[in-house]
PDBQT receptor file of N, H, CA, C and O in Angstrom, charges set to zero:
ATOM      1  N   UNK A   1      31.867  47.360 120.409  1.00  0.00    +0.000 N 
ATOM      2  CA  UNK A   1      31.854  48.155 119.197  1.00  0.00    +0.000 C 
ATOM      3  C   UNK A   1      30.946  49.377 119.343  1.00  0.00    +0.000 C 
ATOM      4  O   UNK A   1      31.343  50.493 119.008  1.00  0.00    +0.000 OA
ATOM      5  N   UNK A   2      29.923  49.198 119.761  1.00  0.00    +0.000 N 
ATOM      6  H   UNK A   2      29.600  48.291 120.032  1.00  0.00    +0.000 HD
ATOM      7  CA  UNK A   2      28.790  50.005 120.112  1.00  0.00    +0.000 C 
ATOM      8  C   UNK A   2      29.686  51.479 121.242  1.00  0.00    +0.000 C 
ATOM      9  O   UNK A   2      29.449  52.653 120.961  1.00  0.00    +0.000 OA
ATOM     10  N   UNK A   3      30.493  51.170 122.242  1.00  0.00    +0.000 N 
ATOM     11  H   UNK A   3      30.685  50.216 122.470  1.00  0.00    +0.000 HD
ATOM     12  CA  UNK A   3      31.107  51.998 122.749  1.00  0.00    +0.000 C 
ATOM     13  C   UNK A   3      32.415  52.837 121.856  1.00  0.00    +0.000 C 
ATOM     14  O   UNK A   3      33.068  53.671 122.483  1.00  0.00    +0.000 OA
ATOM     15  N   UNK A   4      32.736  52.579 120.434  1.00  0.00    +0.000 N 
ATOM     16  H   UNK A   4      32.206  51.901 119.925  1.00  0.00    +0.000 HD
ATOM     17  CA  UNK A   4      33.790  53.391 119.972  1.00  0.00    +0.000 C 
ATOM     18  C   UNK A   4      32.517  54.816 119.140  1.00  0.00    +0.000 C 
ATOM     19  O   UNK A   4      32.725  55.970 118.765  1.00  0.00    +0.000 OA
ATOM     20  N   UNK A   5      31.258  53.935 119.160  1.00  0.00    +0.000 N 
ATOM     21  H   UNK A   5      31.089  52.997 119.465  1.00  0.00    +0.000 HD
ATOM     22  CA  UNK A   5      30.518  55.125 118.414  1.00  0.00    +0.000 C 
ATOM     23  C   UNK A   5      30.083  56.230 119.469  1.00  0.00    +0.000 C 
ATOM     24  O   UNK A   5      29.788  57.329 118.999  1.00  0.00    +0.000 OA
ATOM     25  N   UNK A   6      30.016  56.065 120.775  1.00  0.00    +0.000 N 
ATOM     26  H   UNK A   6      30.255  55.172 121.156  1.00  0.00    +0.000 HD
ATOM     27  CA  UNK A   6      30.409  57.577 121.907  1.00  0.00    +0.000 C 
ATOM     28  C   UNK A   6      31.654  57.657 122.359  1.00  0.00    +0.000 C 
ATOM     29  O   UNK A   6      31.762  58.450 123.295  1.00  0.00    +0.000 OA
ATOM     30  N   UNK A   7      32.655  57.115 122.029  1.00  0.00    +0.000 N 
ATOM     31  H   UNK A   7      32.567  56.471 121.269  1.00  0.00    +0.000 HD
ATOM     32  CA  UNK A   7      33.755  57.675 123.020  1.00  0.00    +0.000 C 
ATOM     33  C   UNK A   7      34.607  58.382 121.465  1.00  0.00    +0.000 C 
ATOM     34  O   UNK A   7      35.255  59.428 121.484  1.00  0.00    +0.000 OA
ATOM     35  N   UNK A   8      34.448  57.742 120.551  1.00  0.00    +0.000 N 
ATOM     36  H   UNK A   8      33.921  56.892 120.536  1.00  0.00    +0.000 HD
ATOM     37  CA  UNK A   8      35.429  58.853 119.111  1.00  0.00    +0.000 C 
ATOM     38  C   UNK A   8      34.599  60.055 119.136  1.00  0.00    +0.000 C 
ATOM     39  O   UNK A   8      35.289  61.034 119.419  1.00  0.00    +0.000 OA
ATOM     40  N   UNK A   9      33.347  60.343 118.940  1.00  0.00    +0.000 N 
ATOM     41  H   UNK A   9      32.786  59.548 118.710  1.00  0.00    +0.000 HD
ATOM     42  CA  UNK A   9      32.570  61.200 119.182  1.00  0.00    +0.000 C 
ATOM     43  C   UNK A   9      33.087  62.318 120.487  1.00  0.00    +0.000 C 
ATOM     44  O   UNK A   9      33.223  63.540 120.431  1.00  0.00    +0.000 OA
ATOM     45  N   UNK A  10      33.233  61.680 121.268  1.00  0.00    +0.000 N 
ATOM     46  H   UNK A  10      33.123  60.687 121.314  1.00  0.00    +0.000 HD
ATOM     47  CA  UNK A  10      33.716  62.876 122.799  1.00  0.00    +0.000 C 
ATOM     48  C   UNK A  10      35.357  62.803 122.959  1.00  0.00    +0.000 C 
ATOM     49  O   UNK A  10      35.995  63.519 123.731  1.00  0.00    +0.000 OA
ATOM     50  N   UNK A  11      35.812  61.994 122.251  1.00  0.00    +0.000 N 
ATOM     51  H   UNK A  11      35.294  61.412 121.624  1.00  0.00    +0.000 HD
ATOM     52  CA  UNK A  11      37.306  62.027 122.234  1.00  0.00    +0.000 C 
ATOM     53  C   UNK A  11      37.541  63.610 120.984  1.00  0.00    +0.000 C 
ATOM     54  O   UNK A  11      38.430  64.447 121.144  1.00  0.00    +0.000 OA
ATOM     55  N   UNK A  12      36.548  63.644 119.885  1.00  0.00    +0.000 N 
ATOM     56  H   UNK A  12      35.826  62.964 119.754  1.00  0.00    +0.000 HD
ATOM     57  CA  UNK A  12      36.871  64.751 118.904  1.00  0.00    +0.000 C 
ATOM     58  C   UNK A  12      36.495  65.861 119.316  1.00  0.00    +0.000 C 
ATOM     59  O   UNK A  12      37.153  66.881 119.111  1.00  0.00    +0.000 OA
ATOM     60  N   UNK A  13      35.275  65.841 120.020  1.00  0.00    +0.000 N 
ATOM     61  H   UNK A  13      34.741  65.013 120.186  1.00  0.00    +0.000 HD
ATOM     62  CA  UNK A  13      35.059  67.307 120.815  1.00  0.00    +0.000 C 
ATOM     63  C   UNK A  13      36.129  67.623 121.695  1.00  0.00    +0.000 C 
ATOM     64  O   UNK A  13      36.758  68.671 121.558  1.00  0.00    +0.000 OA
ATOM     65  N   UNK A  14      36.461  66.549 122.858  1.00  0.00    +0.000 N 
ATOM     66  H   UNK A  14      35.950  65.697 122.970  1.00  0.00    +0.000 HD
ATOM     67  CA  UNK A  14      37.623  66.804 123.677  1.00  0.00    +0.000 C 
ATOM     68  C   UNK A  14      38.792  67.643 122.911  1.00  0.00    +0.000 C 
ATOM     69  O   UNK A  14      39.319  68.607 123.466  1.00  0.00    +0.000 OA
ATOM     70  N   UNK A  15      39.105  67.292 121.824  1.00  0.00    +0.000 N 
ATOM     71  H   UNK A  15      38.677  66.508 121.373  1.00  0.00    +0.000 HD
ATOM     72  CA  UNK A  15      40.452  67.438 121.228  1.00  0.00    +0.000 C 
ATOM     73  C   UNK A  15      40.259  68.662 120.453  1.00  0.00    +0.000 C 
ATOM     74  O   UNK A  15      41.266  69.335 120.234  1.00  0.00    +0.000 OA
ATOM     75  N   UNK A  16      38.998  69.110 119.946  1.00  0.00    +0.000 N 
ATOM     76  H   UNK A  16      38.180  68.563 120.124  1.00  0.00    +0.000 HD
ATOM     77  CA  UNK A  16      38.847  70.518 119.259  1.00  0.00    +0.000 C 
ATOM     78  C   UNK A  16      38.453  71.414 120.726  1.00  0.00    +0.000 C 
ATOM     79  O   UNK A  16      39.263  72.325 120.895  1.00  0.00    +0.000 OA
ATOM     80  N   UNK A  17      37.752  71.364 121.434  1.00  0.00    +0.000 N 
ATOM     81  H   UNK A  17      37.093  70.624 121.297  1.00  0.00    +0.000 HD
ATOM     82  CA  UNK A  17      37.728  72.195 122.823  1.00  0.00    +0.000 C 
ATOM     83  C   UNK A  17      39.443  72.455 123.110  1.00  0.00    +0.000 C 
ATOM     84  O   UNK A  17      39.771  73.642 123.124  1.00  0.00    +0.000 OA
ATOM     85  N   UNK A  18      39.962  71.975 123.217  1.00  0.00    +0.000 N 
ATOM     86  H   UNK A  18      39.695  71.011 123.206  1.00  0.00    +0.000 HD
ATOM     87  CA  UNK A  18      41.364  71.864 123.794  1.00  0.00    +0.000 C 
ATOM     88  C   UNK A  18      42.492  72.712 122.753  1.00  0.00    +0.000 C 
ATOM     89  O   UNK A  18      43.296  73.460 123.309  1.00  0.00    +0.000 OA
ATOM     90  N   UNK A  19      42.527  72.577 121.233  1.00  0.00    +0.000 N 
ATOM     91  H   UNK A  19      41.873  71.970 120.781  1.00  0.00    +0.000 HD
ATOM     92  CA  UNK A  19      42.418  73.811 120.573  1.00  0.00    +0.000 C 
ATOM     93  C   UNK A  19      42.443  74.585 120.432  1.00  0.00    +0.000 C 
ATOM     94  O   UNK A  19      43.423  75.252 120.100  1.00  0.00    +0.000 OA
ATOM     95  N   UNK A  20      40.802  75.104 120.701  1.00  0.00    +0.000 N 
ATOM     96  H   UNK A  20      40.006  74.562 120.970  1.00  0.00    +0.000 HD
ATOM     97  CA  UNK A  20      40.445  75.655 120.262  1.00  0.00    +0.000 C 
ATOM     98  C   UNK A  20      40.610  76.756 121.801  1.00  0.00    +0.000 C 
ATOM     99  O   UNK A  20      40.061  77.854 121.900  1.00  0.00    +0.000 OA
ATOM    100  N   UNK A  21      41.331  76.234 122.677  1.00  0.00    +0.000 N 
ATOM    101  H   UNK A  21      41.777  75.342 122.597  1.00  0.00    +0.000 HD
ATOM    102  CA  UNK A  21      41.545  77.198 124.346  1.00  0.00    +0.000 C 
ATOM    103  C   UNK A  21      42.662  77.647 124.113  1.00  0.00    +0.000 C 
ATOM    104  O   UNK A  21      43.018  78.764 124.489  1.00  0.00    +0.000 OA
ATOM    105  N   UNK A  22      43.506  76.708 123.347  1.00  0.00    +0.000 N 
ATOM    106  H   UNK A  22      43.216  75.801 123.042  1.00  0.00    +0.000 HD
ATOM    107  CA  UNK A  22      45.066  76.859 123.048  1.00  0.00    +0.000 C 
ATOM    108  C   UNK A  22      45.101  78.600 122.224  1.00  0.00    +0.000 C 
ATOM    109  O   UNK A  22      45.581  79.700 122.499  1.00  0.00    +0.000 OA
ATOM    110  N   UNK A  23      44.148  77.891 120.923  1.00  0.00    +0.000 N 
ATOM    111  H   UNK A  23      43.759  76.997 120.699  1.00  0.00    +0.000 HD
ATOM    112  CA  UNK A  23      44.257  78.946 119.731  1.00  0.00    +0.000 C 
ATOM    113  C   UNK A  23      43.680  80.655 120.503  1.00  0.00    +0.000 C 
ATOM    114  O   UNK A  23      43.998  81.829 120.310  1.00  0.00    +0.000 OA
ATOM    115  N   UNK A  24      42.774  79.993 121.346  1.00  0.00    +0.000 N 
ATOM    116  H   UNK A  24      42.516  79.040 121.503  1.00  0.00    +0.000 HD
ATOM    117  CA  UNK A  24      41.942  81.775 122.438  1.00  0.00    +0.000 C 
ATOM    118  C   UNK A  24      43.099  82.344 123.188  1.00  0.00    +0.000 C 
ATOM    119  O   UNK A  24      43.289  83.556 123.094  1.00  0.00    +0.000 OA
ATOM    120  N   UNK A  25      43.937  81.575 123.960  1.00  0.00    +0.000 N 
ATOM    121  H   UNK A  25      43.782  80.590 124.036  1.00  0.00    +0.000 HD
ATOM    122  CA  UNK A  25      45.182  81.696 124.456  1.00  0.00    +0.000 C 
ATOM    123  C   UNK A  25      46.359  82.474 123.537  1.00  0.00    +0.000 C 
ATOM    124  O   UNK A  25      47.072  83.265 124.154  1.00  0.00    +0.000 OA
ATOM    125  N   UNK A  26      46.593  82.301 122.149  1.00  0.00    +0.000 N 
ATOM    126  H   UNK A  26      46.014  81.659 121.648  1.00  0.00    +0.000 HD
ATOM    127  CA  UNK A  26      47.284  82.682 121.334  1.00  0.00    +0.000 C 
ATOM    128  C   UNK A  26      47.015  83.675 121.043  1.00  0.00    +0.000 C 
ATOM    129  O   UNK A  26      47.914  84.508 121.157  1.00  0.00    +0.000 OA
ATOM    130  N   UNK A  27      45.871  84.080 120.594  1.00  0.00    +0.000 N 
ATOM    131  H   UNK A  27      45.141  83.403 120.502  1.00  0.00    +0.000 HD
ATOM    132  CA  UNK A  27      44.939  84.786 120.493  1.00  0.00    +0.000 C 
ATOM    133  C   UNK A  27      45.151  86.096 121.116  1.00  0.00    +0.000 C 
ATOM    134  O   UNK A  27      45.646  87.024 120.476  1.00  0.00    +0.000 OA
ATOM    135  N   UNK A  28      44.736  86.223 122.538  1.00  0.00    +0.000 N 
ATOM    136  H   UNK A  28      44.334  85.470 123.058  1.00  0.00    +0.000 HD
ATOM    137  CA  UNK A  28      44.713  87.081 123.667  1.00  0.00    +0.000 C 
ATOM    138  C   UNK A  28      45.907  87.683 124.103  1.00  0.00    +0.000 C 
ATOM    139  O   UNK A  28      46.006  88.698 124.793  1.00  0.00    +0.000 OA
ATOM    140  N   UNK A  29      46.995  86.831 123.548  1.00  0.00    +0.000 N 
ATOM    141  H   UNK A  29      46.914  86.007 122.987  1.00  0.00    +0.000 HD
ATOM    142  CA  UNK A  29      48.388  87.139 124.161  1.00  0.00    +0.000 C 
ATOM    143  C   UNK A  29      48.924  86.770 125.557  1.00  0.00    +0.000 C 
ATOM    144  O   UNK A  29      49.563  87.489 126.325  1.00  0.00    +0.000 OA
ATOM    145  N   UNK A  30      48.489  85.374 125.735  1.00  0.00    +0.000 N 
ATOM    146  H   UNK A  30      47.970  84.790 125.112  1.00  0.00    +0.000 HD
ATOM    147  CA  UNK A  30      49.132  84.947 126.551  1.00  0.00    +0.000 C 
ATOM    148  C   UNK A  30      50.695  84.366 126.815  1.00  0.00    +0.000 C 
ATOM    149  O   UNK A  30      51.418  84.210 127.799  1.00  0.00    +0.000 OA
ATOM    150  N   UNK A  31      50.780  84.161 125.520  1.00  0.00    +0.000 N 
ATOM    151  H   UNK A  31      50.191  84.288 124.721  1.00  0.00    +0.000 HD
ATOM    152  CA  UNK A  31      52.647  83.893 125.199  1.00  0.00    +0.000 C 
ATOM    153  C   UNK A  31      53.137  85.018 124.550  1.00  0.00    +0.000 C 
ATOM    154  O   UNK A  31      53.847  84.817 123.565  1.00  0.00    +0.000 OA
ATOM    155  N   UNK A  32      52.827  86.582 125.018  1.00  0.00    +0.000 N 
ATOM    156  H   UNK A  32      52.250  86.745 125.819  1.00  0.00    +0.000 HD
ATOM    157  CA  UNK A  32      53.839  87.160 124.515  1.00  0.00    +0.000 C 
ATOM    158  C   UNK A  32      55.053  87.906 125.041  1.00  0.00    +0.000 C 
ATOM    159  O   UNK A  32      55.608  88.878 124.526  1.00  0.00    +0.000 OA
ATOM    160  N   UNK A  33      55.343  87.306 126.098  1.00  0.00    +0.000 N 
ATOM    161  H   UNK A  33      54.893  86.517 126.517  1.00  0.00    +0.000 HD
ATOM    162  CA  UNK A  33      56.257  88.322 127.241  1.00  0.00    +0.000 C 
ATOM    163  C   UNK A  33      56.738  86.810 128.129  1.00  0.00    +0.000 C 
ATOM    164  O   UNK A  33      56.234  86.561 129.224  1.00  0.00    +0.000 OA
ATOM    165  N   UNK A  34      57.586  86.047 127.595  1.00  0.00    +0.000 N 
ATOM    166  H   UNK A  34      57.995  86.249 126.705  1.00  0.00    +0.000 HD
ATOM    167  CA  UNK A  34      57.777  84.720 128.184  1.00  0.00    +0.000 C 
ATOM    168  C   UNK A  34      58.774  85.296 129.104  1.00  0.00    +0.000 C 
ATOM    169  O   UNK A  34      58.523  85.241 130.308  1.00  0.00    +0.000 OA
ATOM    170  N   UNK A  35      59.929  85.870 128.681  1.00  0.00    +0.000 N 
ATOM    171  H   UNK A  35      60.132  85.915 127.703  1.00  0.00    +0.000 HD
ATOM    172  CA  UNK A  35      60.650  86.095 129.895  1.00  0.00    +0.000 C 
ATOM    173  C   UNK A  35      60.142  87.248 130.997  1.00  0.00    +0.000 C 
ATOM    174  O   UNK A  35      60.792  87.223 132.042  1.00  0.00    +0.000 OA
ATOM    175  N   UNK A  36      59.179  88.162 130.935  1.00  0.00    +0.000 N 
ATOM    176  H   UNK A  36      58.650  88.182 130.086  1.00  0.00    +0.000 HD
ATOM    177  CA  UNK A  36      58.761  89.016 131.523  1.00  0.00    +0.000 C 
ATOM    178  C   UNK A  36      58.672  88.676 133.147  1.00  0.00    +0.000 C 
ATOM    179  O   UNK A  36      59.073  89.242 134.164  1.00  0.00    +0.000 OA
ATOM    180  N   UNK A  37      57.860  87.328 132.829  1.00  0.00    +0.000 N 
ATOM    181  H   UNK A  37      57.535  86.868 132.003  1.00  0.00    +0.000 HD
ATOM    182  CA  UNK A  37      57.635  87.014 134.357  1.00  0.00    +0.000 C 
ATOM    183  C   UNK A  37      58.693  86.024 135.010  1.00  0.00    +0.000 C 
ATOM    184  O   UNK A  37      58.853  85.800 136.210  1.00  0.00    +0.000 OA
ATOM    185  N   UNK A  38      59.294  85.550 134.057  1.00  0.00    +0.000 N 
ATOM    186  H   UNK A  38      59.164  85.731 133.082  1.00  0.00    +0.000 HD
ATOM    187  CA  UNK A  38      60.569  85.104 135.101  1.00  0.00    +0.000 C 
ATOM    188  C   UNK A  38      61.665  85.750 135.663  1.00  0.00    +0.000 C 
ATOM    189  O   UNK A  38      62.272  85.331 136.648  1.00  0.00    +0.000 OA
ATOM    190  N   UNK A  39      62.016  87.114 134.835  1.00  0.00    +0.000 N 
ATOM    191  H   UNK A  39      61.523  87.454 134.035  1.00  0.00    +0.000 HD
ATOM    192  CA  UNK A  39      62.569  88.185 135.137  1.00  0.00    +0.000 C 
ATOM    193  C   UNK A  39      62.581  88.830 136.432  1.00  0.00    +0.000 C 
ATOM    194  O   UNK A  39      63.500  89.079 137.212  1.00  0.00    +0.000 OA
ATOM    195  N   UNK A  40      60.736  89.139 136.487  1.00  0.00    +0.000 N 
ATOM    196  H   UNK A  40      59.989  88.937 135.853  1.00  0.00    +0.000 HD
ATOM    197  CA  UNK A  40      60.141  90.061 137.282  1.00  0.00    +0.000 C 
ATOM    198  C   UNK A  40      60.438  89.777 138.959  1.00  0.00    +0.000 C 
ATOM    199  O   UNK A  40      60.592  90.612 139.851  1.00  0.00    +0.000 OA
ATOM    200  N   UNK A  41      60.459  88.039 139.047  1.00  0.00    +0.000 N 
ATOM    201  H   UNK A  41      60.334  87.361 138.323  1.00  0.00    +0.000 HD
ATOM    202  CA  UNK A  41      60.753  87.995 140.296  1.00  0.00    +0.000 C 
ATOM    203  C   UNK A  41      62.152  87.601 140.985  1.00  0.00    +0.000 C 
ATOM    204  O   UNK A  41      62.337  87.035 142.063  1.00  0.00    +0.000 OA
ATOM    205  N   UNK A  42      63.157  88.107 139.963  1.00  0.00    +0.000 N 
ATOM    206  H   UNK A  42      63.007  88.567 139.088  1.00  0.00    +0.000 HD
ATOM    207  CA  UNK A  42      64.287  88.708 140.259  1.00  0.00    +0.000 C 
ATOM    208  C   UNK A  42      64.473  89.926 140.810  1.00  0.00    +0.000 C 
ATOM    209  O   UNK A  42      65.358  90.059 141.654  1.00  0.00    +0.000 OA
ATOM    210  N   UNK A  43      63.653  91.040 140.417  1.00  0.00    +0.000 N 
ATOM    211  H   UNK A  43      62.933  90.932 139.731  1.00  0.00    +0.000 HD
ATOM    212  CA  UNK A  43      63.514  92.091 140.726  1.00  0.00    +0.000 C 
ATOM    213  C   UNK A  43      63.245  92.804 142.443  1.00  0.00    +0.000 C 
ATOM    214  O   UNK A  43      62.281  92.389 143.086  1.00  0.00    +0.000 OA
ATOM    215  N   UNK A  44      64.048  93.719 142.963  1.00  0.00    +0.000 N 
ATOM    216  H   UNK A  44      64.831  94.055 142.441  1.00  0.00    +0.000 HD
ATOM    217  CA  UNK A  44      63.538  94.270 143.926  1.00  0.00    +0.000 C 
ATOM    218  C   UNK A  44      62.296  95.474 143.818  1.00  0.00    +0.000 C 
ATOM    219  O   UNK A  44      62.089  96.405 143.039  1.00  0.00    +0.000 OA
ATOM    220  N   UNK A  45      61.553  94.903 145.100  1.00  0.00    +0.000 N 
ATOM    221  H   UNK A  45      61.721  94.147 145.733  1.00  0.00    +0.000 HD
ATOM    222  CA  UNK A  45      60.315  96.295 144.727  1.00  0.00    +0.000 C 
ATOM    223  C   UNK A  45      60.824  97.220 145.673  1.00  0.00    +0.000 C 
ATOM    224  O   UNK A  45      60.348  98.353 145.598  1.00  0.00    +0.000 OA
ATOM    225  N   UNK A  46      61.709  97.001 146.575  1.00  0.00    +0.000 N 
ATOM    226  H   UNK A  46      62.096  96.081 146.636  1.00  0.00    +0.000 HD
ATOM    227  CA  UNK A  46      61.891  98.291 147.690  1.00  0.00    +0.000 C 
ATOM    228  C   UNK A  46      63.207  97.950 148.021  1.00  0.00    +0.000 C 
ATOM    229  O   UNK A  46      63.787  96.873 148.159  1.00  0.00    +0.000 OA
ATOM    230  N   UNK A  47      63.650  99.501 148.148  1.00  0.00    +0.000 N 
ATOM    231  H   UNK A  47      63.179 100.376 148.036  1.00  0.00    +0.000 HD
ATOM    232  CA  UNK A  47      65.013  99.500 148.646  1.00  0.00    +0.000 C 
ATOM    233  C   UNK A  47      65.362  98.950 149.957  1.00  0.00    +0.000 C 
ATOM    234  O   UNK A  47      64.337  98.665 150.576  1.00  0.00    +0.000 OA
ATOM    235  N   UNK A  48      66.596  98.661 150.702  1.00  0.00    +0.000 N 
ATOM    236  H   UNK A  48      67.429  98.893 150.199  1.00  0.00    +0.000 HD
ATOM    237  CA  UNK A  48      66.799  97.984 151.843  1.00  0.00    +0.000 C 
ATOM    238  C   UNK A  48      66.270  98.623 152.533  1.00  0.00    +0.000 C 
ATOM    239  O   UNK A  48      65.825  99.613 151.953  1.00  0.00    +0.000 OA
ATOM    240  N   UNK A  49      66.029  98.589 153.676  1.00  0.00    +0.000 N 
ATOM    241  H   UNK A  49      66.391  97.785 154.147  1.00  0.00    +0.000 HD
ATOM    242  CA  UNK A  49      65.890  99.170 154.941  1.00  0.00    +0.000 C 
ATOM    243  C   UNK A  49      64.527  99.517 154.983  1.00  0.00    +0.000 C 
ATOM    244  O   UNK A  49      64.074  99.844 156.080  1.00  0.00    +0.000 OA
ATOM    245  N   UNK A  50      63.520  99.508 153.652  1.00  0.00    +0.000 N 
ATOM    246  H   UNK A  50      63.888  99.243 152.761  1.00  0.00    +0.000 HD
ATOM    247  CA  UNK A  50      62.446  99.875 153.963  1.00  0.00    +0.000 C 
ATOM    248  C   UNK A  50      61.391  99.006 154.550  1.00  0.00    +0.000 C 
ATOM    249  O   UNK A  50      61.482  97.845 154.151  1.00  0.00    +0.000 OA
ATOM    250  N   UNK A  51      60.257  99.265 155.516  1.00  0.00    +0.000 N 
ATOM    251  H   UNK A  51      60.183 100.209 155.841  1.00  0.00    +0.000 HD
ATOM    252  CA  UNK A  51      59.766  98.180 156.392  1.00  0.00    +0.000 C 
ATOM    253  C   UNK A  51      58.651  98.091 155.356  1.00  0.00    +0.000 C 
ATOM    254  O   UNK A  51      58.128  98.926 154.617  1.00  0.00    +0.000 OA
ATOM    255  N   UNK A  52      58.476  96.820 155.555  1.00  0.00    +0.000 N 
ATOM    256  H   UNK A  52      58.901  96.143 156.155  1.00  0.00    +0.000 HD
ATOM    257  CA  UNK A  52      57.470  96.147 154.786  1.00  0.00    +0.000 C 
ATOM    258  C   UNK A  52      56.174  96.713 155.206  1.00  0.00    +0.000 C 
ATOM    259  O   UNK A  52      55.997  97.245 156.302  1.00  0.00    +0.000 OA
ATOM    260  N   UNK A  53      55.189  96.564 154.202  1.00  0.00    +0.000 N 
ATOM    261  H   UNK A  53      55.333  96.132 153.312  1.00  0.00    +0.000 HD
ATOM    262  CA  UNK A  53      53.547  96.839 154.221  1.00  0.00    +0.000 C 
ATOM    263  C   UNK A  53      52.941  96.147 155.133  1.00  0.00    +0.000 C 
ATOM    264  O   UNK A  53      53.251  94.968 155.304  1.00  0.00    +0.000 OA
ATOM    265  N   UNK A  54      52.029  96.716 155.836  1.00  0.00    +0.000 N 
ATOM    266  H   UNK A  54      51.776  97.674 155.697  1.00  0.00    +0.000 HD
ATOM    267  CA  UNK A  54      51.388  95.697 156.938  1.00  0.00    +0.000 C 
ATOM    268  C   UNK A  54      51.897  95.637 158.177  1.00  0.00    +0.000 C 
ATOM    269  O   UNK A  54      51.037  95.708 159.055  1.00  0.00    +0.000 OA
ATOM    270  N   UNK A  55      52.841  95.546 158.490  1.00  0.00    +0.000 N 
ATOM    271  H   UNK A  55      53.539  95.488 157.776  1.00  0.00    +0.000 HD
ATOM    272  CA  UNK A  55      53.680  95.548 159.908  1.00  0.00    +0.000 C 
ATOM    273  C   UNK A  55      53.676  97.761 160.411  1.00  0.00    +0.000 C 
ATOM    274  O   UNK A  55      54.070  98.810 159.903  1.00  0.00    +0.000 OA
ATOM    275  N   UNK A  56      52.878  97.242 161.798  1.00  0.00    +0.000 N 
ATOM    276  H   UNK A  56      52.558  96.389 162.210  1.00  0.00    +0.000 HD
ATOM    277  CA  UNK A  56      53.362  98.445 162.687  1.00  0.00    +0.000 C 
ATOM    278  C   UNK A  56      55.030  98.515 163.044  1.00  0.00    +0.000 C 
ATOM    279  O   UNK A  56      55.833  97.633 163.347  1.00  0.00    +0.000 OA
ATOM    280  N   UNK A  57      55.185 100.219 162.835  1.00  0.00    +0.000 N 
ATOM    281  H   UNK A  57      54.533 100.936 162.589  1.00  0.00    +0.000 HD
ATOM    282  CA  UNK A  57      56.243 100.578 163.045  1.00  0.00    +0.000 C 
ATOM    283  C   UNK A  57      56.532 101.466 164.070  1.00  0.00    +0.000 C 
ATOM    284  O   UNK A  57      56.983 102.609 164.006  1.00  0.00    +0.000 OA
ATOM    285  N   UNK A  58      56.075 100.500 165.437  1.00  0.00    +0.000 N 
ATOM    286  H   UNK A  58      55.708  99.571 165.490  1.00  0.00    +0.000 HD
ATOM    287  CA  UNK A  58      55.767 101.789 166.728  1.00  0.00    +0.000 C 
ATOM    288  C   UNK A  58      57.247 101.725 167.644  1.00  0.00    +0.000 C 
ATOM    289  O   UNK A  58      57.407 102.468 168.612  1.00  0.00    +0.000 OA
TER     290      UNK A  58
């Protein structure tokens, strides 16, 4: 019995922390462009034939 009086205690912080990251998340605009990034990596960044970054072209 003695253990429900610390674990409801850190179970309610747990559950308002968790919240309250959700609600900062909402907040900030992290869900506002849902398809943006699944889109994006459909997308080409360079036309064919062009050689990739990083690689010598001697």
């Amino acid at each position: 019995m003695t253990n429900l009086v610390i674990l409801i205690p850190i179970a309610l912080f747990l559950g308002a922390a968790g919240l309250a990251a959700f609600l900062w998340s909402l907040k900030s605009g992290q869900y506002d462009d849902l398809d943006g990034a699944a889109e994006r990596i459909l997308l080409d960044d360079k036309e064919p034939g062009e050689p990739k970054p990083g690689r010598d072209q001697s």
